[in-house]
N, C-alpha and C positions, 0 to 999 in steps of 0.2 A: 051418222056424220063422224063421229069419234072414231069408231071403226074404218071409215074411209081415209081418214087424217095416218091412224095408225100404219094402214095398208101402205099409204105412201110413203109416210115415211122411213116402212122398212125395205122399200124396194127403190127409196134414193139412195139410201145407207148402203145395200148392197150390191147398186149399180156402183157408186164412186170409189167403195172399196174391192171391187173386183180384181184381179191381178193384172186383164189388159188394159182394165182403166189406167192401173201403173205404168203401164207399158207405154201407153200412150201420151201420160203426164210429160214422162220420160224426154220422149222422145219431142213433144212440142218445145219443152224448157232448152231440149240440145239444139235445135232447129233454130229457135229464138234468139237462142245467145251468141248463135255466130253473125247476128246482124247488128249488134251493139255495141262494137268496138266507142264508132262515135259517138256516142249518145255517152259513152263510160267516161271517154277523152274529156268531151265538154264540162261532164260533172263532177270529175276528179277521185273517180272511180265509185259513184255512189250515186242511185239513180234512185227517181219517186217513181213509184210501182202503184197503178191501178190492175185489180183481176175482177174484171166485169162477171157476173155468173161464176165465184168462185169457189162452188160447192166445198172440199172441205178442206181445201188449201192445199192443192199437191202440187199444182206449179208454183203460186205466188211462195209458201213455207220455204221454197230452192230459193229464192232469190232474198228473202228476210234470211238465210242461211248464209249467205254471205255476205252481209251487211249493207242492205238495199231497204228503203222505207217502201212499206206496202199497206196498201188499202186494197180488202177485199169489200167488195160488195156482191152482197146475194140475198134472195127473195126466199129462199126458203130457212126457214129458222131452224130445224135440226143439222141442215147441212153446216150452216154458219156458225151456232154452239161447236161440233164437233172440229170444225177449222180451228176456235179460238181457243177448248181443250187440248187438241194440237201440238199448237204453238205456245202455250202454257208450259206443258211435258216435255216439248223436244229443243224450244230458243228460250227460256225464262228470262235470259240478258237482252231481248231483242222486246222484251213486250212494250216499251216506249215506242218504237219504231214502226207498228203494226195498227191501224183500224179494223174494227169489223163492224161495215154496213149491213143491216138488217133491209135493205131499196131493193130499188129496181135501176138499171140504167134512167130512167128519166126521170130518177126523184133526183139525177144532177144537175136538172136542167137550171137551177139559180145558182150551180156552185161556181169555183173561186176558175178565172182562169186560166189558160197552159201553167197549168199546176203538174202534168205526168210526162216526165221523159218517154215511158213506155206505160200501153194500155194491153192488157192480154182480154180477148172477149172470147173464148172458150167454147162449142155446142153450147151458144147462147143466140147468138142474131138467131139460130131457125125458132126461135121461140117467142120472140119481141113483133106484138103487136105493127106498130109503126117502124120500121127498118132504117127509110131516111133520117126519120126524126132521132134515131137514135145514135149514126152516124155522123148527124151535125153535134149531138151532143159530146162526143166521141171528140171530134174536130177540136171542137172548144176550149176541153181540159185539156189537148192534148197539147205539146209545147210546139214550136217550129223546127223542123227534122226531129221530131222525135216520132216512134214507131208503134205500130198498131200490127198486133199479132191475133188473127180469126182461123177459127178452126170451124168446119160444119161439115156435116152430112154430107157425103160423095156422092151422088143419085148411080153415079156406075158403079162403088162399091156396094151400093142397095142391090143394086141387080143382081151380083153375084152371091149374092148375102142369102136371096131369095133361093137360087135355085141351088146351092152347094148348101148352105146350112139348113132351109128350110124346105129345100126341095118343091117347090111352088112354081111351077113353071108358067100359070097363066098369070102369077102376080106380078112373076120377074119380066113379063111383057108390060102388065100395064105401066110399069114403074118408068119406063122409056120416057112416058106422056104426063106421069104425075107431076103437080106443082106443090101436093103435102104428101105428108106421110103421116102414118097411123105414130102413135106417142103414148104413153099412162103418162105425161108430163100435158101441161097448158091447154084444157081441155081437150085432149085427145088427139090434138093436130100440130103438126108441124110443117114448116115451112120448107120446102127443098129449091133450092140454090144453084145454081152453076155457077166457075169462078167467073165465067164472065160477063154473069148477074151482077155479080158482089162488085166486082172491078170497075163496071158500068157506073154501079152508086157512087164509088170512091173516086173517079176521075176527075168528077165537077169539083171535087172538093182539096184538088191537090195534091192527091197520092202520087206515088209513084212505088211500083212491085220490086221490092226488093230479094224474095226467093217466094219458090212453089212448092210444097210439098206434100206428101202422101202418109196417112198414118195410118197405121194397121193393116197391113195388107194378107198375113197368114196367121199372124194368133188368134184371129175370132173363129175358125177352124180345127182350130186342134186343142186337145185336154189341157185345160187350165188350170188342172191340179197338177200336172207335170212343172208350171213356172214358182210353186212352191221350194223347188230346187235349186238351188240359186245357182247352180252353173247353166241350166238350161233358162232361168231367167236371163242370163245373161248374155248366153247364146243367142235367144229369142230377142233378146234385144238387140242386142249387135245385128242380127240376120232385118230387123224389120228398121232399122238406121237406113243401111244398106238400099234396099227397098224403097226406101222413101223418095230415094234420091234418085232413082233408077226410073227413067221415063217411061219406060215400058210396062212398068209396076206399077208406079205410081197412079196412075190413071185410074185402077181398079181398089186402092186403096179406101178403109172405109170413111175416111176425114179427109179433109183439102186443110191443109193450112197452108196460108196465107200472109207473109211477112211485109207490111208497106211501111215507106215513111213521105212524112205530109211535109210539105214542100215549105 
């Protein structure tokens, strides 16, 4: 069991510190912040930040970086230590302004609320049990016109995933029909999505799509020891910005994110 504990926990460790994991933080926090003019207006430039799933704080740390009150909540405890080490070493003036929940999205369900201007939920819904249930909780904290930012699993960017990285071409057919996906996270299964699954949930409850976007669409393909370099990281990033935004791309991208705000 110890050894199974261990196993995972060095292959969250090296999932979240990966370089397109960066790239990807990146890009959801730049995608994010162009919808929050109002939300910035109303609050007089200072917004309460929940990161649902906030393994070790790559996007929530950018916004306690610029002087934003943030609560991360995450289920797994080495991901969460090393968020709060973190933000220890790199904001020491900000540790008032910071929580770290050791939960799950539905240990909120008594909490206080429209307590969060903004909710980031991360490659987290494919992983929650109850999905509704955790949408109304979602709803609850969340204030009026403030925003809910989801990012999940593109079942088209799986496809391509299949047969250009892992060359599988009878997987990358069934994945057309799949409803999970294979996972070392949440007993092996995960939930796959379309946006206009996720949109379906969110209607009854008042949303309204405020942008669409595509992330990762060419760095899980190529040497990711080359974004070591910080001008090709930068390239890389600039070039998958671009992409995101680009309909034709985007579709194939390996994440949807998803900008709403609740009515």
């Amino acid at each position: 069991m110890e050894r199974a504990q261990e196993d995972k926990k060095e292959f969250l460790m090296e999932m979240a510190e990966a370089p397109v994991s960066r790239i990807e933080a990146e890009l959801a926090f730049r995608y994010l912040y162009k919808h929050l003019d109002g939300a910035l207006r109303r609050g007089n430039g200072e917004l309460n930040v929940l990161d649902v799933g906030s393994g070790v704080g790559e996007v929530a740390l950018r916004f306690a970086a610029l002087g934003h009150k943030v609560t991360m909540l995450e289920p797994q405890a080495c991901l969460l230590t090393t968020a709060e080490e973190r933000a220890k070493e790199q904001l020491p003036e900000r540790g008032a302004f910071m929580r770290f929940l050791n939960e799950r999205i539905e240990d909120l369900e008594e909490s206080q609320v429209d307590e969060f201007e903004v909710i980031i939920c991360h490659e987290t819904i494919e992983y929650v049990d109850d999905v509704l249930k955790a949408f109304n909780i979602i709803t609850r904290v969340l204030k009026p016109r403030g925003i809910v930012s989801l990012v999940f699993l593109n079942r088209y960017g799986l496809i391509l995933e299949k047969v250009l990285k892992e060359e599988n071409i009878r997987e990358a057919l069934d994945t057309f029909e799949l409803e999970e996906f294979a996972t070392s996270l949440h007993q092996g299964r995960g939930r796959l999505y379309s946006d206009d699954e996720i949109l379906a949930l969110l209607e009854p409850l008042g949303y309204n799509v405020e942008g669409k976007y595509g992330l990762i669409v060419f760095s899980e393909f190529i040497d990711c020891s080359l974004f070591e370099e910080d001008d090709c990281y930068q390239g890389m990033l600039d070039l998958e910005e671009r992409a995101g935004e680009e309909s034709h791309l985007k579709a194939v991208a390996k994440f949807v994110q998803l900008i709403c705000s609740k009515a």
